[in-house]
N, C-alpha and C positions, 0 to 999 in steps of 0.2 A: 686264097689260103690266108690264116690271121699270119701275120709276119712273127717270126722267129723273138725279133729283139725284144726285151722286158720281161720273156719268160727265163724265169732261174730257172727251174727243175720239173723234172718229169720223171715219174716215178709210176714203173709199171709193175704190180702186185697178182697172184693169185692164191686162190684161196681160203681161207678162214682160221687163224688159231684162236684158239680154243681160251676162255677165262676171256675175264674184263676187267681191265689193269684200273685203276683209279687216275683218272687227271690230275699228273701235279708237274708243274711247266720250272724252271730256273730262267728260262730262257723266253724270249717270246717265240708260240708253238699252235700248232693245231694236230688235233684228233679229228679223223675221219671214221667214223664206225659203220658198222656192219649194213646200215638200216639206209647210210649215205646222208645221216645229221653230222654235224661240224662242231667240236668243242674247241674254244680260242684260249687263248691265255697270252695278254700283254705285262711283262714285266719291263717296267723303268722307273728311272727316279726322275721323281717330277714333287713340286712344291704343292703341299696339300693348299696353302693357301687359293691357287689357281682352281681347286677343282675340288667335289664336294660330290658324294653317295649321290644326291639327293637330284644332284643337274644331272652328272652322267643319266641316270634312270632316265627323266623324264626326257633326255635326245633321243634314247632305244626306244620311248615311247613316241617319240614324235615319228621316230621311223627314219629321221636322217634326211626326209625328203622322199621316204619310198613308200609306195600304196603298201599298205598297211595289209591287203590283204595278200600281199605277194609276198611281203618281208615274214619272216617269222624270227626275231633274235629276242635274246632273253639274257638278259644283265643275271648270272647267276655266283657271282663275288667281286667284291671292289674295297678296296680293302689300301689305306695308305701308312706303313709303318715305320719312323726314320726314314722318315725321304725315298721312301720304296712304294713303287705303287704293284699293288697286283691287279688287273682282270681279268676276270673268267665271265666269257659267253659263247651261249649256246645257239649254235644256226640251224634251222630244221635243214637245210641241203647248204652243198653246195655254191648253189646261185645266189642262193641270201647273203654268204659269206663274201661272194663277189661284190653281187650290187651294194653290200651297205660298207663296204670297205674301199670300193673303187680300184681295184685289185683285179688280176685275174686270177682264176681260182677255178678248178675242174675237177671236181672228182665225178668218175664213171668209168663207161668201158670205153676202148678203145674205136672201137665204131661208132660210138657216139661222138667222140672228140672228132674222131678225122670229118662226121657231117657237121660238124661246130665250125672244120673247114682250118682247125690247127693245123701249124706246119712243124717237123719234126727233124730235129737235126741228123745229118747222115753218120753218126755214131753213137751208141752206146755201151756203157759200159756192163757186163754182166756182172752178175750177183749169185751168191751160191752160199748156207748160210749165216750172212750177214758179214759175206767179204766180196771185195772185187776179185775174180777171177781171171777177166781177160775183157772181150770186145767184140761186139758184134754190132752189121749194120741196121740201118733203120727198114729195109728192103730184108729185113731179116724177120724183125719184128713186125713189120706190117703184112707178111706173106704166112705169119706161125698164128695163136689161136687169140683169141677175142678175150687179150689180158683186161681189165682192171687197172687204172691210171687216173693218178692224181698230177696234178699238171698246177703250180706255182709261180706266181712275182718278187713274191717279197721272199729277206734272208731269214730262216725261222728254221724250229726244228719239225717234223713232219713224222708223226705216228700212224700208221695205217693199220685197215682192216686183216691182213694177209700179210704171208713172204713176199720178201721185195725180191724181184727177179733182173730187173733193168734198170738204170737208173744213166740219165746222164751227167756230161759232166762235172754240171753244174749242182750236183748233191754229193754230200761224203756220205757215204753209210756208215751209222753207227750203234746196227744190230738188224738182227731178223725182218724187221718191219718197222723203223724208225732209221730216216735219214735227216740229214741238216743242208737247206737248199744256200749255196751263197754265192753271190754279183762277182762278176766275171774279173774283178781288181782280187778279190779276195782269193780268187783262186788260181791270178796269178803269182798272186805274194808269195801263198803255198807250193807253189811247184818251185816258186824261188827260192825260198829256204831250204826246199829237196835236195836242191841240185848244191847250195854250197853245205849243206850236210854231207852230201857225198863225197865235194873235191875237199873238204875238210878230212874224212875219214880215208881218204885214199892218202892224202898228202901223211896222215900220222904213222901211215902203214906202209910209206914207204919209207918215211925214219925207223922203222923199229927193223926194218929188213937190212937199213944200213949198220944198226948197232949189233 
């Protein structure tokens, strides 16, 4: 089985809603759509003097180093304003997004992933919509129907084709079908901030019980 470690997020969906939202990223992000093409979106600041329309193009056109008839990507905006870059590209699937990113990256259904030979953490968190509900195991999900699942390395935000039904706990959900995948420091910061927000609000509520 491919080992656990470097996957952030797994994100299991079913489904189809309805309209096609427009891509527009704040963050760096990916769209998975309907059809199982990839739209990217890298937002950073970076020095225009290092980098120029005209080179990026032709590295997408060089392929990065990948047969050209396997790749399919497509420089679809690049754009640097005050020290702000944007790009937007388009991967015909999936595996284009992986291979020319060096990344892992899986979008499909779930029997396909598990013959890919993923291995899957023994918790998940359920989803109901577009909040965490509670939890259930992985022997839960792999014994129920032939979900839909995108599967992530990097920290980014994640729009999908469907309701998000599962997700571990390496994504926050933050709506119907878009979650934010983040490295395992980041979420333990957040649960540590939880916890002294809590003994925070507990310590003020026991002053107000003595006044």
């Amino acid at each position: 089985m491919k080992k656990w470690k470097g996957i952030l997020a797994v994100i299991l969906i079913t489904g189809c809603l309805g309209g096609c939202s427009q891509f527009q990223a704040e963050h760096n992000a990916v769209k998975v759509k309907r059809d199982g093409s990839v739209q990217a979106a890298v937002i950073d600041t970076l020095d225009k003097s290092y980098y120029s329309e005209d080179e990026l193009k032709q590295t997408i056109e060089d392929g990065n180093g990948l047969d050209p008839s396997i790749a399919d990507v497509v420089v679809k905006k690049f754009n640097v304003t005050d020290g702000k870059a944007e790009l937007y590209m388009n991967y015909a699937a999936s595996r284009d997004y992986q291979d020319f990113n060096n990344v892992t990256f899986y979008a499909g259904d779930l029997q396909g992933a598990y013959n890919q030979k993923y291995e899957f953490p023994d918790e998940f968190q359920k989803v109901e919509n577009g909040k965490v509900t509670g939890s259930v195991t992985r022997s839960d999900i792999l014994s129920g129907l032939n979900y839909n699942v995108v599967i992530c390395s990097e920290e980014m935000d994640i729009e999908v084709p469907g309701k998000i039904l599962y997700v571990t706990t390496d994504a926050v959900v933050t709506g119907k079908k878009t979650a934010t995948s983040i490295s395992e420091e980041r979420e333990k910061a957040a649960e540590s901030e939880t916890e002294t927000a809590s003994e925070s609000e507990s310590t003020d509520g026991g002053a107000k019980s003595d006044g």
